[in-house]
One Martini backbone bead per residue (centre of mass of N, CA, C, O) as a GRO file, in nm:
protein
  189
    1UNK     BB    1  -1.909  -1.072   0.000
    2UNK     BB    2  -1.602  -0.966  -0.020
    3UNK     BB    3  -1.474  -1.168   0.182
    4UNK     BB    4  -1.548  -1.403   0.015
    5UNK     BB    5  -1.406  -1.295  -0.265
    6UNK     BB    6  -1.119  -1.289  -0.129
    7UNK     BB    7  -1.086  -1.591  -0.033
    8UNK     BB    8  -1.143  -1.700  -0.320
    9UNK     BB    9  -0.898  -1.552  -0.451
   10UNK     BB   10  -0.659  -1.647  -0.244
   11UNK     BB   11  -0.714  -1.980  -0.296
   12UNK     BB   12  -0.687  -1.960  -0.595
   13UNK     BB   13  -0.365  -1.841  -0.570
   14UNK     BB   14  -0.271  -2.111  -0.394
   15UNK     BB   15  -0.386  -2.374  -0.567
   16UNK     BB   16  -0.262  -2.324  -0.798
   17UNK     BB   17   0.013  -2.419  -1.015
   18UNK     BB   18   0.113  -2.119  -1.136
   19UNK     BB   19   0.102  -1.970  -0.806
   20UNK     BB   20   0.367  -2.032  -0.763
   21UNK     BB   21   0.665  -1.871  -0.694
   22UNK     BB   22   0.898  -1.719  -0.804
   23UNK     BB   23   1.158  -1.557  -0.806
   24UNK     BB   24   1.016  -1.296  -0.970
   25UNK     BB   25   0.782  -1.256  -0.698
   26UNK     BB   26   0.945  -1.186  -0.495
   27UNK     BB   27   1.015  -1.011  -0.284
   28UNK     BB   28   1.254  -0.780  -0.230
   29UNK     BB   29   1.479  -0.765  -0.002
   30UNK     BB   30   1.428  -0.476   0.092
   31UNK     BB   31   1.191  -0.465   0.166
   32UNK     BB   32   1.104  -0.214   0.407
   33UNK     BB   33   1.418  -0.086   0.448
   34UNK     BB   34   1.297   0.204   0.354
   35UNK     BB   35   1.189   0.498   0.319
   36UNK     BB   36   0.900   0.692   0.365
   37UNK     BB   37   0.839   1.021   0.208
   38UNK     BB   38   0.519   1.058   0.095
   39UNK     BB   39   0.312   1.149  -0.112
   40UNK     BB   40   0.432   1.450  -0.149
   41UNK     BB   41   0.669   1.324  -0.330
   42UNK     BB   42   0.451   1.232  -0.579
   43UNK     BB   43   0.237   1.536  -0.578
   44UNK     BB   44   0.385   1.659  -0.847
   45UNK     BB   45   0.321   1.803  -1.142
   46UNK     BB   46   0.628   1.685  -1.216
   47UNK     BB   47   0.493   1.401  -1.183
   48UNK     BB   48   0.168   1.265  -1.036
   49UNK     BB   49  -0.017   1.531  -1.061
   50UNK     BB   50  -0.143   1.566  -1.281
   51UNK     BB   51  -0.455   1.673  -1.412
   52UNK     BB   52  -0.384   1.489  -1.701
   53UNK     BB   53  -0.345   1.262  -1.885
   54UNK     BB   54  -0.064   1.133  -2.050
   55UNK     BB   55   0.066   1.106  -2.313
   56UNK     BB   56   0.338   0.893  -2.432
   57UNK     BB   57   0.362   0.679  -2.215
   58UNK     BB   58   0.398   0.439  -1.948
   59UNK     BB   59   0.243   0.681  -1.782
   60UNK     BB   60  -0.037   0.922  -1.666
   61UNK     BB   61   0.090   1.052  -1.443
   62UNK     BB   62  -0.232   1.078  -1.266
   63UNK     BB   63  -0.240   0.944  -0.990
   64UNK     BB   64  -0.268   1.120  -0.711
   65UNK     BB   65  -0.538   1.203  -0.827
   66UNK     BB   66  -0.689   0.992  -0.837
   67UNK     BB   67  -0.668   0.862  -0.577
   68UNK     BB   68  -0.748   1.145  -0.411
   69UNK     BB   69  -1.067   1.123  -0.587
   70UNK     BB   70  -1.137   0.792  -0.629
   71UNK     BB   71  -0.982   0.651  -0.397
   72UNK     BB   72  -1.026   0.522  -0.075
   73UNK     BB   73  -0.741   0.503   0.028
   74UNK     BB   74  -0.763   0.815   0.112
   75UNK     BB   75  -0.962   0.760   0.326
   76UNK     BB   76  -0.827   0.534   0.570
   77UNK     BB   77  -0.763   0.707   0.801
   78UNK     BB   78  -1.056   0.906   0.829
   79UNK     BB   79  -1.247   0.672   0.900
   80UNK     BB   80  -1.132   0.609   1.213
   81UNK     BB   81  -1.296   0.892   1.300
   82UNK     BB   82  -1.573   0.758   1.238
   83UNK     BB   83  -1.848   0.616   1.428
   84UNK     BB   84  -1.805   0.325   1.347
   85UNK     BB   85  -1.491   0.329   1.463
   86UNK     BB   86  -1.554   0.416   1.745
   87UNK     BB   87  -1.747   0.150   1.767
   88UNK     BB   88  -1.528  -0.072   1.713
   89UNK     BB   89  -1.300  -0.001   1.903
   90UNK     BB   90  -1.539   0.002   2.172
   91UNK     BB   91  -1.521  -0.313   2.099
   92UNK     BB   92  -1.204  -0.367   2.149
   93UNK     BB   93  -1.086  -0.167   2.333
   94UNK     BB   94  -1.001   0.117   2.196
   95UNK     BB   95  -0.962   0.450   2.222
   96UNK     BB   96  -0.826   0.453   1.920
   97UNK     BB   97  -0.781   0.400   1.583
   98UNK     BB   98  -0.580   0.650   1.530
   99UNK     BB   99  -0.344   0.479   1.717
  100UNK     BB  100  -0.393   0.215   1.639
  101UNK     BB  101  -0.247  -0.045   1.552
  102UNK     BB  102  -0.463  -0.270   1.404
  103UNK     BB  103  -0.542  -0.048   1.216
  104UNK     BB  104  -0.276   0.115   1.125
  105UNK     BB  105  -0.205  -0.144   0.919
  106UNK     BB  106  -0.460  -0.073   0.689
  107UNK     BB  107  -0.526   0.255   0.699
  108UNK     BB  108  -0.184   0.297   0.707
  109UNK     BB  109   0.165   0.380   0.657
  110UNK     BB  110   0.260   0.163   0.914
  111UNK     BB  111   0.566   0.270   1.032
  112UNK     BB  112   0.821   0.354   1.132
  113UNK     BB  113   0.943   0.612   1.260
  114UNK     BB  114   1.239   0.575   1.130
  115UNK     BB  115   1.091   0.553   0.832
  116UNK     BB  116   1.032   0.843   0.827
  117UNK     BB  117   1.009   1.126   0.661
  118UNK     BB  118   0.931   1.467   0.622
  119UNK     BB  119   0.659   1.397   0.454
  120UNK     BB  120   0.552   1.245   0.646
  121UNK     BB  121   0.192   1.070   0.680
  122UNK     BB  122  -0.045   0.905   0.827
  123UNK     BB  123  -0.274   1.106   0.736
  124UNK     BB  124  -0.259   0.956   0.422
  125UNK     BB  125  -0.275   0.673   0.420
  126UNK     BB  126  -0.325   0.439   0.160
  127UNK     BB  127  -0.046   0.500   0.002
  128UNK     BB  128   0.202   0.447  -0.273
  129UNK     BB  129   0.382   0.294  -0.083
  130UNK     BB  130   0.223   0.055   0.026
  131UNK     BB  131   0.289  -0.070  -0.272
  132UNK     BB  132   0.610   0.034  -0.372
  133UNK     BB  133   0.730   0.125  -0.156
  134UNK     BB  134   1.024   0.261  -0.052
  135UNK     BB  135   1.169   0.556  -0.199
  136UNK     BB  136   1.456   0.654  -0.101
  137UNK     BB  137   1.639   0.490  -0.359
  138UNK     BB  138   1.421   0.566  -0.614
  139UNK     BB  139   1.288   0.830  -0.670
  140UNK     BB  140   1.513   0.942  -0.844
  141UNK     BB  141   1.549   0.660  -1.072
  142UNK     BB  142   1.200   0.609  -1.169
  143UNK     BB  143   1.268   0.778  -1.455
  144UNK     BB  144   1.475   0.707  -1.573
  145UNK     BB  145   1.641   0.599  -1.905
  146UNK     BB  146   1.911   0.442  -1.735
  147UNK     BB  147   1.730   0.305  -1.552
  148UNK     BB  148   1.625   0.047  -1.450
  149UNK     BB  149   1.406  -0.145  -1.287
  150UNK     BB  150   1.578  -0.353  -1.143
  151UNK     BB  151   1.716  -0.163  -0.963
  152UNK     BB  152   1.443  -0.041  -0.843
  153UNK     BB  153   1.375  -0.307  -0.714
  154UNK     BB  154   1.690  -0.324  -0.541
  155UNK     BB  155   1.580  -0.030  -0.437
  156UNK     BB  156   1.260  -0.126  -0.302
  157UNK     BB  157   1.041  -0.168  -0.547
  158UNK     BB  158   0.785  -0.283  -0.611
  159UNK     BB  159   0.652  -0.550  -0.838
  160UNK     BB  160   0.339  -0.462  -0.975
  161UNK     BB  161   0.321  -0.619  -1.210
  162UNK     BB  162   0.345  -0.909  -1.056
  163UNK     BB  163   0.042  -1.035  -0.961
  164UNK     BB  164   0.122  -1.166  -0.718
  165UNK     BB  165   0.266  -0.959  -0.574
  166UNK     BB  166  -0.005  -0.797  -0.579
  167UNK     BB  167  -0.166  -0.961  -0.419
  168UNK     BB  168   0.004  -0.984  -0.152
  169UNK     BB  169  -0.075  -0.715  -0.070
  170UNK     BB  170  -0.354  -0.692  -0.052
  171UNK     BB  171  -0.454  -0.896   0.086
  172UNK     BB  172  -0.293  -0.811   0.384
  173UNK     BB  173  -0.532  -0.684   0.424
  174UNK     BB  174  -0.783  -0.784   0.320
  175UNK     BB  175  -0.688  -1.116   0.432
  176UNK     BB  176  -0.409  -1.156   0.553
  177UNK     BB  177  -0.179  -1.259   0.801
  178UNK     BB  178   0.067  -1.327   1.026
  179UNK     BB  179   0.105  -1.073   1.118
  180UNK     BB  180  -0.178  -0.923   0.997
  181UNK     BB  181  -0.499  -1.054   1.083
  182UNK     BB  182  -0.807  -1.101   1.027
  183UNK     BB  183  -1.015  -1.142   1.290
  184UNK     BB  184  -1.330  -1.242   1.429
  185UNK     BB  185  -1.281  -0.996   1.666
  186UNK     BB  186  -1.274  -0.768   1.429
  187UNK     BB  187  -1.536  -0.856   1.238
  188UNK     BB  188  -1.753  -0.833   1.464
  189UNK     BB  189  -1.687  -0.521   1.589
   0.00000   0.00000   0.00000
Protein backbone atom coordinates (compact mmCIF):
# COMPACT_ATOMS: atom_id res chain seq x y z
CA UNK A 1 0.00 0.00 0.00
CA UNK A 2 2.87 2.48 0.77
CA UNK A 3 4.38 1.77 -2.41
CA UNK A 4 1.49 2.77 -4.09
CA UNK A 5 0.85 5.75 -1.83
CA UNK A 6 4.22 7.10 -2.74
CA UNK A 7 3.77 6.68 -6.95
CA UNK A 8 1.10 8.07 -6.42
CA UNK A 9 1.86 11.23 -4.80
CA UNK A 10 4.92 11.42 -7.36
CA UNK A 11 2.46 10.67 -10.57
CA UNK A 12 0.58 13.80 -9.17
CA UNK A 13 3.48 16.29 -8.11
CA UNK A 14 5.19 15.33 -11.64
CA UNK A 15 1.18 15.75 -13.02
CA UNK A 16 -0.01 18.74 -12.02
CA UNK A 17 0.31 22.49 -13.95
CA UNK A 18 1.66 24.25 -10.77
CA UNK A 19 4.28 21.56 -10.02
CA UNK A 20 6.48 22.15 -12.75
CA UNK A 21 9.56 22.94 -10.83
CA UNK A 22 10.74 26.90 -10.66
CA UNK A 23 14.06 28.20 -10.64
CA UNK A 24 13.43 29.07 -6.41
CA UNK A 25 12.60 24.62 -6.31
CA UNK A 26 15.74 24.03 -7.93
CA UNK A 27 18.50 22.16 -6.03
CA UNK A 28 21.43 24.67 -4.94
CA UNK A 29 23.99 24.11 -7.76
CA UNK A 30 26.72 23.49 -4.86
CA UNK A 31 24.73 20.11 -3.64
CA UNK A 32 26.33 17.42 -3.19
CA UNK A 33 29.34 19.48 -3.31
CA UNK A 34 30.50 19.86 0.44
CA UNK A 35 31.46 17.57 3.43
CA UNK A 36 29.06 15.93 5.31
CA UNK A 37 29.86 16.49 8.86
CA UNK A 38 27.76 13.99 10.28
CA UNK A 39 25.05 14.08 12.50
CA UNK A 40 27.04 14.21 15.82
CA UNK A 41 27.88 17.78 14.29
CA UNK A 42 24.29 18.75 14.86
CA UNK A 43 23.59 16.80 18.02
CA UNK A 44 24.46 19.06 21.07
CA UNK A 45 22.64 20.42 23.53
CA UNK A 46 23.41 24.07 22.60
CA UNK A 47 22.14 23.10 18.81
CA UNK A 48 19.25 20.76 17.91
CA UNK A 49 20.37 18.31 21.18
CA UNK A 50 18.17 19.52 23.49
CA UNK A 51 16.06 17.31 25.74
CA UNK A 52 12.64 19.73 25.19
CA UNK A 53 11.48 22.04 22.56
CA UNK A 54 12.30 25.49 23.07
CA UNK A 55 9.99 28.02 22.59
CA UNK A 56 10.19 31.73 20.70
CA UNK A 57 12.53 30.54 18.21
CA UNK A 58 12.34 29.19 14.71
CA UNK A 59 13.15 25.91 15.07
CA UNK A 60 12.54 23.98 18.43
CA UNK A 61 16.16 23.04 19.30
CA UNK A 62 15.27 19.18 19.87
CA UNK A 63 15.20 17.84 16.40
CA UNK A 64 18.12 15.32 16.65
CA UNK A 65 16.28 14.14 20.00
CA UNK A 66 13.11 13.58 17.88
CA UNK A 67 14.74 11.90 15.08
CA UNK A 68 16.96 9.79 17.25
CA UNK A 69 13.93 8.43 19.41
CA UNK A 70 10.92 8.96 17.17
CA UNK A 71 12.17 8.80 13.79
CA UNK A 72 12.91 5.57 11.70
CA UNK A 73 15.25 7.00 9.85
CA UNK A 74 17.95 6.70 12.49
CA UNK A 75 17.45 3.49 12.32
CA UNK A 76 17.78 2.95 8.51
CA UNK A 77 21.25 1.86 8.95
CA UNK A 78 21.01 -0.63 11.52
CA UNK A 79 17.85 -2.78 9.53
CA UNK A 80 20.49 -3.94 6.99
CA UNK A 81 21.42 -5.83 9.53
CA UNK A 82 18.53 -7.79 10.45
CA UNK A 83 17.28 -10.98 9.30
CA UNK A 84 14.88 -10.09 6.63
CA UNK A 85 17.68 -7.77 5.14
CA UNK A 86 20.72 -10.53 5.27
CA UNK A 87 17.72 -12.50 3.58
CA UNK A 88 16.99 -9.69 0.83
CA UNK A 89 20.94 -9.34 0.52
CA UNK A 90 21.21 -13.09 -0.69
CA UNK A 91 18.60 -13.08 -2.59
CA UNK A 92 20.06 -10.11 -4.54
CA UNK A 93 23.28 -12.19 -3.95
CA UNK A 94 24.83 -9.52 -2.22
CA UNK A 95 27.52 -10.65 0.85
CA UNK A 96 26.44 -7.37 2.86
CA UNK A 97 23.82 -4.95 2.67
CA UNK A 98 25.57 -3.33 5.60
CA UNK A 99 28.65 -2.58 2.78
CA UNK A 100 26.40 -2.76 -0.49
CA UNK A 101 26.37 0.68 -2.53
CA UNK A 102 22.66 -0.75 -3.34
CA UNK A 103 21.40 -0.85 -0.06
CA UNK A 104 23.66 1.97 0.82
CA UNK A 105 22.17 4.60 -1.21
CA UNK A 106 18.78 4.79 0.65
CA UNK A 107 19.55 3.43 3.96
CA UNK A 108 22.65 6.13 4.97
CA UNK A 109 24.32 9.08 3.65
CA UNK A 110 26.30 7.07 1.53
CA UNK A 111 28.93 9.86 0.14
CA UNK A 112 31.94 9.13 -1.05
CA UNK A 113 34.97 8.73 1.27
CA UNK A 114 36.46 12.04 0.10
CA UNK A 115 33.08 14.37 1.58
CA UNK A 116 33.22 12.82 4.88
CA UNK A 117 34.18 14.91 8.09
CA UNK A 118 35.84 13.73 10.98
CA UNK A 119 32.70 12.49 13.02
CA UNK A 120 30.82 11.69 10.14
CA UNK A 121 29.37 7.81 10.47
CA UNK A 122 27.66 5.57 7.93
CA UNK A 123 26.09 3.80 10.50
CA UNK A 124 23.98 7.04 11.48
CA UNK A 125 21.94 5.84 9.19
CA UNK A 126 19.50 8.36 7.14
CA UNK A 127 21.18 11.51 9.06
CA UNK A 128 20.83 15.32 8.88
CA UNK A 129 22.88 16.02 5.85
CA UNK A 130 20.54 13.19 3.72
CA UNK A 131 17.80 15.59 3.57
CA UNK A 132 20.06 19.45 4.44
CA UNK A 133 22.72 18.92 2.29
CA UNK A 134 26.54 18.72 3.54
CA UNK A 135 27.02 21.30 6.25
CA UNK A 136 30.23 21.73 5.97
CA UNK A 137 30.28 25.84 4.10
CA UNK A 138 27.12 26.41 6.60
CA UNK A 139 26.90 24.50 9.74
CA UNK A 140 28.47 27.71 11.28
CA UNK A 141 26.34 30.36 9.50
CA UNK A 142 22.83 28.63 9.72
CA UNK A 143 22.05 30.33 13.34
CA UNK A 144 23.24 33.60 12.46
CA UNK A 145 20.94 36.63 12.69
CA UNK A 146 23.10 38.24 9.94
CA UNK A 147 23.62 36.13 7.41
CA UNK A 148 20.35 34.91 4.79
CA UNK A 149 18.62 31.79 4.40
CA UNK A 150 20.20 32.65 0.39
CA UNK A 151 23.18 32.65 1.42
CA UNK A 152 23.63 29.42 3.32
CA UNK A 153 21.13 28.17 0.47
CA UNK A 154 24.35 28.75 -1.65
CA UNK A 155 26.76 27.56 0.55
CA UNK A 156 24.64 24.36 0.08
CA UNK A 157 22.00 23.84 2.36
CA UNK A 158 18.73 22.14 0.77
CA UNK A 159 16.10 24.63 0.87
CA UNK A 160 13.69 21.84 3.01
CA UNK A 161 11.21 24.68 3.39
CA UNK A 162 10.19 24.06 -0.61
CA UNK A 163 7.24 21.69 -0.72
CA UNK A 164 8.77 20.35 -4.43
CA UNK A 165 12.13 20.28 -3.65
CA UNK A 166 11.09 18.28 -0.08
CA UNK A 167 9.56 15.73 -2.54
CA UNK A 168 12.26 14.93 -4.57
CA UNK A 169 14.77 14.34 -1.98
CA UNK A 170 12.46 11.96 0.02
CA UNK A 171 11.06 10.61 -3.56
CA UNK A 172 14.79 9.76 -4.59
CA UNK A 173 14.98 7.09 -2.05
CA UNK A 174 11.13 6.32 -1.27
CA UNK A 175 10.57 5.76 -5.31
CA UNK A 176 13.64 6.19 -7.08
CA UNK A 177 15.77 8.09 -9.05
CA UNK A 178 17.71 7.68 -12.41
CA UNK A 179 20.97 7.31 -10.36
CA UNK A 180 19.56 5.22 -7.97
CA UNK A 181 16.19 3.66 -8.92
CA UNK A 182 14.14 0.96 -7.02
CA UNK A 183 13.96 -1.81 -9.41
CA UNK A 184 11.39 -4.92 -9.29
CA UNK A 185 14.14 -7.25 -8.93
CA UNK A 186 15.15 -5.03 -5.54
CA UNK A 187 11.27 -5.43 -4.66
CA UNK A 188 10.80 -8.82 -5.66
CA UNK A 189 13.71 -9.70 -2.92
Amino acid sequence: MRASSTFCCALLLTSLPWAVAPAADAPPATAGQYKHLGVASCATSVCHGKETEQTGRDVALNEYRIWLEQDRHSQAYRTLDNARSRQIAANLGIASATTAKICLDCHADNIPAAQRGQKFQISDGVQCEVCHGGSEKWIETHSQQTVTHAANVANGLNPTEQPLRRAQICLSCHEGTADQFTTHRIMGA
